[in-house]
C-alpha atoms as a printed R data frame, in Angstrom:
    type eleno elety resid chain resno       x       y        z
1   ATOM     1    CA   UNK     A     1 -55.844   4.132  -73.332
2   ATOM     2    CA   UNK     A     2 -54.772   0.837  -72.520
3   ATOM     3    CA   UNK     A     3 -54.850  -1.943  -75.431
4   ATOM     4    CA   UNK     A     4 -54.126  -5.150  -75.516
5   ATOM     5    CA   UNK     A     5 -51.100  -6.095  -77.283
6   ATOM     6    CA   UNK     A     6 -49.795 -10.210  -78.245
7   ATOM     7    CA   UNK     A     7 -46.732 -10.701  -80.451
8   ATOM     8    CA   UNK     A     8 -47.672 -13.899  -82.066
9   ATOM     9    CA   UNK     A     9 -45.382 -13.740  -85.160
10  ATOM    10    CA   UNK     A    10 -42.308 -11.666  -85.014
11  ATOM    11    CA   UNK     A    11 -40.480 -12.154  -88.395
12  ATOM    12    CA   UNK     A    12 -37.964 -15.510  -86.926
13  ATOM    13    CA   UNK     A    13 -39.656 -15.514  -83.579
14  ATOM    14    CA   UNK     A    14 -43.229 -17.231  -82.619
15  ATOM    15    CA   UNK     A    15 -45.021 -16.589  -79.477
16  ATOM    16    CA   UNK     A    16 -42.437 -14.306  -77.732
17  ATOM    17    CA   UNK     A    17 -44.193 -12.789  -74.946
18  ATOM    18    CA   UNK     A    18 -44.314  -9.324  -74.734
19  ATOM    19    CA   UNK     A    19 -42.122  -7.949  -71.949
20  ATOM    20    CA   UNK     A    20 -44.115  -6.397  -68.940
21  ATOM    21    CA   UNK     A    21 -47.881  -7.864  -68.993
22  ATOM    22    CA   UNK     A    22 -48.988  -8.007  -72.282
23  ATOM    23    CA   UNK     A    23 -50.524  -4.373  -72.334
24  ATOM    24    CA   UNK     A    24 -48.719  -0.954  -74.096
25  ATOM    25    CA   UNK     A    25 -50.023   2.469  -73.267
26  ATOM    26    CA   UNK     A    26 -50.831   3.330  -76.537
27  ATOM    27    CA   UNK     A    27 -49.820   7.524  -77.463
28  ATOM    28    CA   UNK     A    28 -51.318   7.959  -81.408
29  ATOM    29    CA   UNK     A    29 -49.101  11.096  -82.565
30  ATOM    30    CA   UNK     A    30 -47.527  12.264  -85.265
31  ATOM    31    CA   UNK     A    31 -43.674  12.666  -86.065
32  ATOM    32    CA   UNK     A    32 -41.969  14.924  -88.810
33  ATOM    33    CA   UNK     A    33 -41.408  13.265  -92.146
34  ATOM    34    CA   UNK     A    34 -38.441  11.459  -92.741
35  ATOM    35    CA   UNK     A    35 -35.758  13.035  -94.763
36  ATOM    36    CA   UNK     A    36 -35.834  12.729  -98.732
37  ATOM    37    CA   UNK     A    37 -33.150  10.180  -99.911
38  ATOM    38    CA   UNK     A    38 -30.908  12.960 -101.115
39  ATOM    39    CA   UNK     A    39 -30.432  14.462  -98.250
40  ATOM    40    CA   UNK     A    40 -29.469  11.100  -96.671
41  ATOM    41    CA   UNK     A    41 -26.897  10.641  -99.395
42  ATOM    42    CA   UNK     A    42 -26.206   8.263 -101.983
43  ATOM    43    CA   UNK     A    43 -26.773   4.970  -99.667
44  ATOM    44    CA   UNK     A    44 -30.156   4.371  -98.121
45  ATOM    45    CA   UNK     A    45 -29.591   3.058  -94.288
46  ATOM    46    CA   UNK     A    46 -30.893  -0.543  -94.160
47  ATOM    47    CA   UNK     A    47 -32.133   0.656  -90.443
48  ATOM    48    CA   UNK     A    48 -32.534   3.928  -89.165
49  ATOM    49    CA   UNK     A    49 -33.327   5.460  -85.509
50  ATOM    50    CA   UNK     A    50 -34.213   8.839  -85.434
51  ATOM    51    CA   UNK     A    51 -34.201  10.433  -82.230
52  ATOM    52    CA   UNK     A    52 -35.052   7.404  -80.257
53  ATOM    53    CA   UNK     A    53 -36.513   7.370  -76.448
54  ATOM    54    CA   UNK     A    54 -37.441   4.695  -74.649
55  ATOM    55    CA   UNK     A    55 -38.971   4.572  -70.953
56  ATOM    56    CA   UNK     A    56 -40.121   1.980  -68.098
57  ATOM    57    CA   UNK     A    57 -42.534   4.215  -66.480
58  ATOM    58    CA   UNK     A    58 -40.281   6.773  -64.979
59  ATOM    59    CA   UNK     A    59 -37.272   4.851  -65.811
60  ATOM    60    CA   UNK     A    60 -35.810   6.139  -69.252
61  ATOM    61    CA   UNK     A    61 -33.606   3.518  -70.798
62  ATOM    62    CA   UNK     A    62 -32.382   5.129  -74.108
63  ATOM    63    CA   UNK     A    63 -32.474   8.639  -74.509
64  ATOM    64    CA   UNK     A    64 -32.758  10.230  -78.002
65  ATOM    65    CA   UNK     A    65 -30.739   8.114  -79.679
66  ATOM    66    CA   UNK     A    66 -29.715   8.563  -83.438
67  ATOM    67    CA   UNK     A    67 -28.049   5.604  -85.617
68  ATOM    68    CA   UNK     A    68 -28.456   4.827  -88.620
69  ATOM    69    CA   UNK     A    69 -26.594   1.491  -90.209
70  ATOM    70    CA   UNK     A    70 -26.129   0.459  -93.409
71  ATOM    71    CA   UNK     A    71 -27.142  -2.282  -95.889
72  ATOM    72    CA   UNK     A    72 -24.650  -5.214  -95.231
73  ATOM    73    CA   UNK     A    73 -23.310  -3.420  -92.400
74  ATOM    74    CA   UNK     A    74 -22.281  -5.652  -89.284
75  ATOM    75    CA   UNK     A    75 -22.404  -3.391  -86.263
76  ATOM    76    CA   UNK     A    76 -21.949  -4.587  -82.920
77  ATOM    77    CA   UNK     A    77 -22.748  -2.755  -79.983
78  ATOM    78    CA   UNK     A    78 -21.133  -2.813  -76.593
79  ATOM    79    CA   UNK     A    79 -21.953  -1.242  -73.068
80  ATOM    80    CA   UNK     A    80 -22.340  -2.142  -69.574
81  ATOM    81    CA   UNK     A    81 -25.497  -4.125  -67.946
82  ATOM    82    CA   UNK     A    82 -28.307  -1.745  -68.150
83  ATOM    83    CA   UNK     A    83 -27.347   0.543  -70.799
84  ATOM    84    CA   UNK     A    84 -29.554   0.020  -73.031
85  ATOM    85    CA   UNK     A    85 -28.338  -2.490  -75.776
86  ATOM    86    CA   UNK     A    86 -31.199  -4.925  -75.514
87  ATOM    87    CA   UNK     A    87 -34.154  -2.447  -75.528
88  ATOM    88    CA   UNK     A    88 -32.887  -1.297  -78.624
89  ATOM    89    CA   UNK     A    89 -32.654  -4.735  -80.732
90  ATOM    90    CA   UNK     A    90 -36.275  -5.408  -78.713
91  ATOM    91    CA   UNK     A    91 -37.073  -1.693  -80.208
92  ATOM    92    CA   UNK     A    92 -35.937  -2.595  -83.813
93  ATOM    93    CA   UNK     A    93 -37.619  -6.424  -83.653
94  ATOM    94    CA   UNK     A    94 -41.156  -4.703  -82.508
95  ATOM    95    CA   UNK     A    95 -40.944  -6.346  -79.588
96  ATOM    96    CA   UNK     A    96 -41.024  -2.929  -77.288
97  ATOM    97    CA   UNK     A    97 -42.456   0.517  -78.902
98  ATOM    98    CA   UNK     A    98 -40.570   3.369  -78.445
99  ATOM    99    CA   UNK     A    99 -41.749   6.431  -76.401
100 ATOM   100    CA   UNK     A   100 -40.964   8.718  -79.347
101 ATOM   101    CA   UNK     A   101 -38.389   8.911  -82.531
102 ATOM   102    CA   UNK     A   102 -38.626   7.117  -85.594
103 ATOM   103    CA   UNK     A   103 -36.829   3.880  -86.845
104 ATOM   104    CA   UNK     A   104 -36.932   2.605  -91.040
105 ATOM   105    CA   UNK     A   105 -36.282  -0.247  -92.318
106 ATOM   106    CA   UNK     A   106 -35.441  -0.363  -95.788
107 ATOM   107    CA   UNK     A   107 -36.456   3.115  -96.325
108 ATOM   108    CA   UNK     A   108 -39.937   2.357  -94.432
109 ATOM   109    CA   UNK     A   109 -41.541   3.396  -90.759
110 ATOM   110    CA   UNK     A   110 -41.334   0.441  -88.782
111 ATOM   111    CA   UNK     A   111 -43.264   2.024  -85.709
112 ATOM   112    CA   UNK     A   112 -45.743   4.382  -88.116
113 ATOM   113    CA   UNK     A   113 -46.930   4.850  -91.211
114 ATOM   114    CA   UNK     A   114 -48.529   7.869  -93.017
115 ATOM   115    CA   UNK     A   115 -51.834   8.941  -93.105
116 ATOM   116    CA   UNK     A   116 -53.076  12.228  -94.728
117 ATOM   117    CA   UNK     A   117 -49.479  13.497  -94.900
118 ATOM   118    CA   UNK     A   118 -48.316  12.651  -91.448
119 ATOM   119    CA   UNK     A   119 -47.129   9.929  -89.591
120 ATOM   120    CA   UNK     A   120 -49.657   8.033  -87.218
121 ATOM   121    CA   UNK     A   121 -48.544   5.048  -85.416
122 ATOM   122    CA   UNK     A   122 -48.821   1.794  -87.399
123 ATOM   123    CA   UNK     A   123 -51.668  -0.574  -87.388
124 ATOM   124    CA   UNK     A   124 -51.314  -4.171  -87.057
125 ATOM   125    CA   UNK     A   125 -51.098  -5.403  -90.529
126 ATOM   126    CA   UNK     A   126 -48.259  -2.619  -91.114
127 ATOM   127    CA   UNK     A   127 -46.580  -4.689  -88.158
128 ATOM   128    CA   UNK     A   128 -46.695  -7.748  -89.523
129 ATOM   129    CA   UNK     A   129 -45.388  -7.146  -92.905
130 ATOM   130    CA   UNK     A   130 -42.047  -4.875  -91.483
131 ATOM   131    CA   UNK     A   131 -41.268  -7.926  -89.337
132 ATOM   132    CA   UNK     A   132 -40.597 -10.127  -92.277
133 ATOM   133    CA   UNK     A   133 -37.839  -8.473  -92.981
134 ATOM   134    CA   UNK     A   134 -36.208  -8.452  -89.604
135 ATOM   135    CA   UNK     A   135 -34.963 -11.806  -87.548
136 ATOM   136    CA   UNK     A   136 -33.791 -12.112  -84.119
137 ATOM   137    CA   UNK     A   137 -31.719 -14.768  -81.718
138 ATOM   138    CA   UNK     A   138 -32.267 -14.694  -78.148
139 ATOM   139    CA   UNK     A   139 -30.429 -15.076  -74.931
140 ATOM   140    CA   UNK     A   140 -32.221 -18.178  -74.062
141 ATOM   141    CA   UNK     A   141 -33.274 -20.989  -77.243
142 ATOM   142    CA   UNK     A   142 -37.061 -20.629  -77.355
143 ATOM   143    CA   UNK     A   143 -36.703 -23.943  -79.099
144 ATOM   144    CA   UNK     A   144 -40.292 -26.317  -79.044
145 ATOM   145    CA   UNK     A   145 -39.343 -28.866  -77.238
146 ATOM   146    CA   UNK     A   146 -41.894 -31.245  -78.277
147 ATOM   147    CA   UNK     A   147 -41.008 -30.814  -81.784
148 ATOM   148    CA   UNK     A   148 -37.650 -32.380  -83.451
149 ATOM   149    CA   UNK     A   149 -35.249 -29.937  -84.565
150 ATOM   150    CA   UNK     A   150 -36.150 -29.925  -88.191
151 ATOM   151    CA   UNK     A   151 -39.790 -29.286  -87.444
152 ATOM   152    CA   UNK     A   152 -38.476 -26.315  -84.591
153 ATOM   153    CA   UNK     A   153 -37.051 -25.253  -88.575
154 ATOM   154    CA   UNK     A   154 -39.381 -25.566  -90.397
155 ATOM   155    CA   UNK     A   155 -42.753 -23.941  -88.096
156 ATOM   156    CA   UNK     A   156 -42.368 -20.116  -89.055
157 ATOM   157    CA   UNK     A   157 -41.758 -20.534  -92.589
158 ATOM   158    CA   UNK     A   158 -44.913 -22.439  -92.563
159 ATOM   159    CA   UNK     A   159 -47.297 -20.469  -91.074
160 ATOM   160    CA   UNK     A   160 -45.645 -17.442  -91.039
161 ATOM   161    CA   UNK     A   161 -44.595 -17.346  -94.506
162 ATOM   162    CA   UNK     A   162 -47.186 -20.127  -95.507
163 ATOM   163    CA   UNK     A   163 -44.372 -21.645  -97.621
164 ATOM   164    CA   UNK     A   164 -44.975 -25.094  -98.602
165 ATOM   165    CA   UNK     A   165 -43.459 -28.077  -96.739
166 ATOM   166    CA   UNK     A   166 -41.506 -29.254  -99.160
167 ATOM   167    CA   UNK     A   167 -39.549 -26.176  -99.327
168 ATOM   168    CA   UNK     A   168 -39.677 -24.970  -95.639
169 ATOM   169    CA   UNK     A   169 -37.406 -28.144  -95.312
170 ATOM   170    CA   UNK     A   170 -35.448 -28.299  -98.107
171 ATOM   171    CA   UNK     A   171 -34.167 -24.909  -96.609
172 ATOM   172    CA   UNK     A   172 -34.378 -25.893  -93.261
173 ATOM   173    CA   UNK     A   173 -31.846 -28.631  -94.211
174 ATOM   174    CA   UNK     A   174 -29.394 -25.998  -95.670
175 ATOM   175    CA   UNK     A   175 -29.867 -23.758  -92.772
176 ATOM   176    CA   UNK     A   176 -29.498 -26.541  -90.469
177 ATOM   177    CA   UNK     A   177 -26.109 -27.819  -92.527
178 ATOM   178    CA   UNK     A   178 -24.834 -24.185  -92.514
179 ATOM   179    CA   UNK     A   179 -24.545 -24.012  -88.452
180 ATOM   180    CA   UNK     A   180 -23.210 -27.703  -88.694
181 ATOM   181    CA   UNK     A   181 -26.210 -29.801  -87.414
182 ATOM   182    CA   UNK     A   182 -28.289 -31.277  -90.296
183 ATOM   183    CA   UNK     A   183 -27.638 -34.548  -88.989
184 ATOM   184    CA   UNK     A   184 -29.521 -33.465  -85.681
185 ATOM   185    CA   UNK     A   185 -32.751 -32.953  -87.938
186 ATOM   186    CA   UNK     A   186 -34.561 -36.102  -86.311
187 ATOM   187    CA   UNK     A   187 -33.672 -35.066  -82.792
188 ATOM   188    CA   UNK     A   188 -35.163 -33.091  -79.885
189 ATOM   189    CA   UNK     A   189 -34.029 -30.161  -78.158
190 ATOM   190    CA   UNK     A   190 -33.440 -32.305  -74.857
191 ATOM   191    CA   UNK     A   191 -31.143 -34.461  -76.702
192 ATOM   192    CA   UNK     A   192 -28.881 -31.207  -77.969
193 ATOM   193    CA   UNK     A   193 -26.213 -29.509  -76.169
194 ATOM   194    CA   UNK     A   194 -26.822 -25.491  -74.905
195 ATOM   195    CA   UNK     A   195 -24.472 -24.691  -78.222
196 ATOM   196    CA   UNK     A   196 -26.303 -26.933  -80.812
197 ATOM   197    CA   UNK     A   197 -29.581 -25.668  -79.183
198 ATOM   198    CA   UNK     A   198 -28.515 -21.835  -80.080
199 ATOM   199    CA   UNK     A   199 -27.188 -22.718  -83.328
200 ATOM   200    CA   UNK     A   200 -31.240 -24.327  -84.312
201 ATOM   201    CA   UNK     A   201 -32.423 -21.108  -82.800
202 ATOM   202    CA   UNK     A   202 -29.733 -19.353  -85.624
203 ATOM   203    CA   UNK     A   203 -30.977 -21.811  -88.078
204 ATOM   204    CA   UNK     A   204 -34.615 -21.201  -87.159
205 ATOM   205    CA   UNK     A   205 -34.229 -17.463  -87.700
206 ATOM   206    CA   UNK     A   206 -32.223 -17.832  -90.892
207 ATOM   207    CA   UNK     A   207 -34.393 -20.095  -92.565
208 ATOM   208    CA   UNK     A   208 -36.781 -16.634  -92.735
209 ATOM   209    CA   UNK     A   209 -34.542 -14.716  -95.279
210 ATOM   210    CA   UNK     A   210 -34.272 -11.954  -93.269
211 ATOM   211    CA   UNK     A   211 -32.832  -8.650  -94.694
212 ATOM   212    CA   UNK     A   212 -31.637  -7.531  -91.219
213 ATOM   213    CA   UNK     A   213 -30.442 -10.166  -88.211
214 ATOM   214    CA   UNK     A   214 -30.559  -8.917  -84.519
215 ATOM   215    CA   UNK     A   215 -28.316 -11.161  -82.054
216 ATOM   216    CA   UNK     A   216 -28.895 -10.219  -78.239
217 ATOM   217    CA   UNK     A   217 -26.057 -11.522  -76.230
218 ATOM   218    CA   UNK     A   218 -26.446 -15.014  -78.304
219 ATOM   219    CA   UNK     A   219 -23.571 -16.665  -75.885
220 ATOM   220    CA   UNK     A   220 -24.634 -14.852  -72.048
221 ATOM   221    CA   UNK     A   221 -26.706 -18.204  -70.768
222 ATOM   222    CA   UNK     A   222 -24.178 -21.062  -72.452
223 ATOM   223    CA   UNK     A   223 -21.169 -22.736  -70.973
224 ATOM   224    CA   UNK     A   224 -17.594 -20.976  -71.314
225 ATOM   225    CA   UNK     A   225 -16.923 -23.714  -73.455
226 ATOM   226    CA   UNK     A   226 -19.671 -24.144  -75.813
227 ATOM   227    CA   UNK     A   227 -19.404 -20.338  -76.614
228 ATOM   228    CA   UNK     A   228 -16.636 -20.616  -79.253
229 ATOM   229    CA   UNK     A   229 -19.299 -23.148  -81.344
230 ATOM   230    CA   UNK     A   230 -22.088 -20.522  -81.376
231 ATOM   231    CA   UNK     A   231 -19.480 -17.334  -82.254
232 ATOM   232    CA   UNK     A   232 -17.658 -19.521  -84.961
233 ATOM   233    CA   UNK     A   233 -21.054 -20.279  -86.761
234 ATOM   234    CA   UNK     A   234 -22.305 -16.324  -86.443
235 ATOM   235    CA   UNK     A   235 -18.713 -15.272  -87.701
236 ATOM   236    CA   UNK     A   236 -18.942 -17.651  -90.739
237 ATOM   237    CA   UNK     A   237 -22.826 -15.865  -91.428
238 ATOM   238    CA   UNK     A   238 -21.419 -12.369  -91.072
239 ATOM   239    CA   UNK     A   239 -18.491 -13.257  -93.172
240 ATOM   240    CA   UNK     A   240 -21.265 -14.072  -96.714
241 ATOM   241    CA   UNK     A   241 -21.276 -10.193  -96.587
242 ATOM   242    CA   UNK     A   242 -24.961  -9.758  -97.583
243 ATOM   243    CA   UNK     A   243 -26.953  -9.974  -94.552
244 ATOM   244    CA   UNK     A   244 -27.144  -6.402  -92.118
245 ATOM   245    CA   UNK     A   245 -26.323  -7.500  -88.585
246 ATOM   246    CA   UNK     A   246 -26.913  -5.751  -85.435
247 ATOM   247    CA   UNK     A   247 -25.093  -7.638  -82.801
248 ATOM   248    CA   UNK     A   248 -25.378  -7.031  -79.044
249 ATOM   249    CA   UNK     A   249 -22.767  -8.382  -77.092
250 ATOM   250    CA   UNK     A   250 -20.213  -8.651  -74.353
251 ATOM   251    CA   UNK     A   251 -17.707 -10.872  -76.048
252 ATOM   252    CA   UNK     A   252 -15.066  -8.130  -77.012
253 ATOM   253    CA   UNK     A   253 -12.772 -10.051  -79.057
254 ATOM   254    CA   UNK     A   254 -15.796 -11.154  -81.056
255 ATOM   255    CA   UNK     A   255 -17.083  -7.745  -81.766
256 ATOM   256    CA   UNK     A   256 -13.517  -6.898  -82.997
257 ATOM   257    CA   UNK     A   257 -13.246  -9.759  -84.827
258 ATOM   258    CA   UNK     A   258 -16.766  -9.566  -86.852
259 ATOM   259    CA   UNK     A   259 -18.113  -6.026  -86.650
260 ATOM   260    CA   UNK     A   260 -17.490  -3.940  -89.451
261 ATOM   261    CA   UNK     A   261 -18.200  -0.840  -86.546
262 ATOM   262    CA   UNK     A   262 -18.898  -0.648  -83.036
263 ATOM   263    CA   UNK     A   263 -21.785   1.123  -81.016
264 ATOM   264    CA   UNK     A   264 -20.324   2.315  -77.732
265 ATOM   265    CA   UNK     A   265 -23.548   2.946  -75.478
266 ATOM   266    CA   UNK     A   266 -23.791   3.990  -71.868
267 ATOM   267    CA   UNK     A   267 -26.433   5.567  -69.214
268 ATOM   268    CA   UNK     A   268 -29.045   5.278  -72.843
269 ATOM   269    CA   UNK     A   269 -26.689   7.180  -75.403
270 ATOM   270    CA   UNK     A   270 -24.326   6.536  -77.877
271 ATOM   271    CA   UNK     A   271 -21.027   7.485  -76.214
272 ATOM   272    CA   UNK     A   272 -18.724   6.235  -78.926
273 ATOM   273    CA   UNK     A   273 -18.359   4.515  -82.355
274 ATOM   274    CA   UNK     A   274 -16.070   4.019  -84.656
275 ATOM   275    CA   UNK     A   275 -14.464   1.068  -86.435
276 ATOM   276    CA   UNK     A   276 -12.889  -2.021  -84.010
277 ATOM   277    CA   UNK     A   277  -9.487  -1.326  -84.641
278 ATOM   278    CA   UNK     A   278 -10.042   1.848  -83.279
279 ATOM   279    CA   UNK     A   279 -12.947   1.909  -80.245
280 ATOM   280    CA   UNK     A   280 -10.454  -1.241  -78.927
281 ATOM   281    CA   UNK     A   281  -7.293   0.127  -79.198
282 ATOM   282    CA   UNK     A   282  -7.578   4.013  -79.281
283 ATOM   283    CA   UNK     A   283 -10.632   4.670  -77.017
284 ATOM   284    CA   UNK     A   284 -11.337   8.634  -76.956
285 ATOM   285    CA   UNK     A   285 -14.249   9.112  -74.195
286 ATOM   286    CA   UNK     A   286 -13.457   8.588  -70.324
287 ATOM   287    CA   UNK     A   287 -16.316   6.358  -70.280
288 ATOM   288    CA   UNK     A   288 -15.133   3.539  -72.765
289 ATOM   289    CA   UNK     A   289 -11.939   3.964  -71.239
290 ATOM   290    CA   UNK     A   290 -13.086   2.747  -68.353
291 ATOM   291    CA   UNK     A   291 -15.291   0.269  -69.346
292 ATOM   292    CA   UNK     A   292 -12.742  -1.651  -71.350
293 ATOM   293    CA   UNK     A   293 -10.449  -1.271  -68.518
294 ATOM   294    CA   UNK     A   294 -12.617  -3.066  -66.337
295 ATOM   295    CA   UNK     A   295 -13.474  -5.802  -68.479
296 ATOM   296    CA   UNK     A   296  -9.376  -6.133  -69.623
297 ATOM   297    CA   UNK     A   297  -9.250  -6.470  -65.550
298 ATOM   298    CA   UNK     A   298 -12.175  -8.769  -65.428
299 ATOM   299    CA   UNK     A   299 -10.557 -11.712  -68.046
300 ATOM   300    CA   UNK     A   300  -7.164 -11.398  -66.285
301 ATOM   301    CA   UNK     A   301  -8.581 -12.251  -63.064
302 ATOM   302    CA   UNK     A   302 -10.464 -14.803  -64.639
């Protein structure tokens, strides 16, 4: 069966098109109950993924892939082009549906919810109100550029969160002055630089309260030198403590610097984690090995 499927408002983001057409091949089953709380132990997971596979046709990108991270928790996750780090934050932001396995958020189904004691896959208005509590930053800006920067703020609070104006920019301002550009609130996104432009889009996804922050390789389309800007402003965010972060990347010193753990993935699986100190300097699987080899190589030659 072949639906029709628009994301229109996705917690920070608004009209991000959906990646491959516009259409899902909807599969309605159901999936074992989650696991009671004690069994999980004392601290509830601010995200879960239970089992997760995702496939492109007969391409399969992740493959069963189990993670679960925890309120507060920065975790940054690291792997070569085509591994599967991006499909997973688009997984967790509801932007792509898995094939099967279960993610939570907060100790709820994102994908399902249940329905005469089992899990069925979630309806719309399920959708809507688990994306409120997740934000996302982009590759690319996604800015409006026929809006000024305070309104490119302000938009998703409004109609999103139907917050009143008054407010929407009275935060926008602090979320704006927290990645250093409130005095860019009367400007347009032609008039910024590539790094002010991601810091807005930080700003802009901020300015939601979300409980859990997904950056996807924030720094891949800027300049080598306005990357340090962008990195500096999501290092002083992760550094509050409060907020989970998920953070997909290929800046290695930045993931050791910030991430509290790191997700080693390759070929769709988790190869390796552990904390920086160690997946940087003590790498135990022949795989990381020689991925951080190569990109050690890489910046030398660069």
């Amino acid at each position: 069966m072949e639906i029709g499927f628009e994301i229109v408002e996705v917690g920070s983001v608004v009209n991000e098109p959906y990646e491959g057409g516009g259409k899902l091949s909807m599969h309605m089953h159901a999936v074992p109950l989650a696991e009671t709380a004690a069994e999980r132990g004392s601290v509830r997971p601010m995200v879960r993924f239970r089992n997760i596979r995702k496939s492109f046709g007969e391409l399969e990108v992740l493959k069963g892939v189990d993670l679960d991270i925890l309120p507060g928790e920065k975790v940054a996750v690291i792997g070569p082009s085509g591994s599967g780090k991006t499909t997973l934050g688009r997984l967790l932001m509801t932007l792509e549906e898995p094939t099967s396995g279960t993610i939570e958020v907060d100790g709820e189904y994102l994908w399902h919810m249940e329905k005469r004691g089992k899990l069925v896959r979630a309806d719309e208005k399920h959708l809507h109100r688990m994306r409120s509590k997740i934000g996302m930053v982009f590759q690319h800006f996604n800015l409006f550029p026929h809006m000024t920067i305070l309104r490119n703020v302000t938009e998703a609070p409004i109609r999103v969160l139907r917050m009143r104006r008054n407010e929407a920019e009275r935060l926008a301002l602090e979320m704006l002055d927290k990645v250093g550009l409130a005095d860019k609130r009367d400007n347009y996104p032609s008039q910024l630089s590539g790094g002010e432009k991601q810091r807005v889009a930080i700003a802009r996804a901020l300015v939601m309260k979300p409980q859990v922050m997904i950056f996807d390789e924030v720094t891949s389309a800027l300049d080598p030198e306005l990357v340090g800007e962008v990195l500096a402003v999501i290092k002083e965010i992760a550094a509050d403590g409060k907020m989970t972060m998920l953070l997909i990347t290929h800046e290695m010193e930045f993931a050791r610097d910030v991430a509290d753990r790191v997700i080693f993935i390759a070929d769709g699986r988790i190869v390796e984690q552990g904390p920086p100190s160690r997946i940087f300097t003590q790498p135990e699987s022949e795989r990381l090995q020689s991925f951080l080899g190569r990109f050690r190589a890489y910046r030398a030659g660069r």
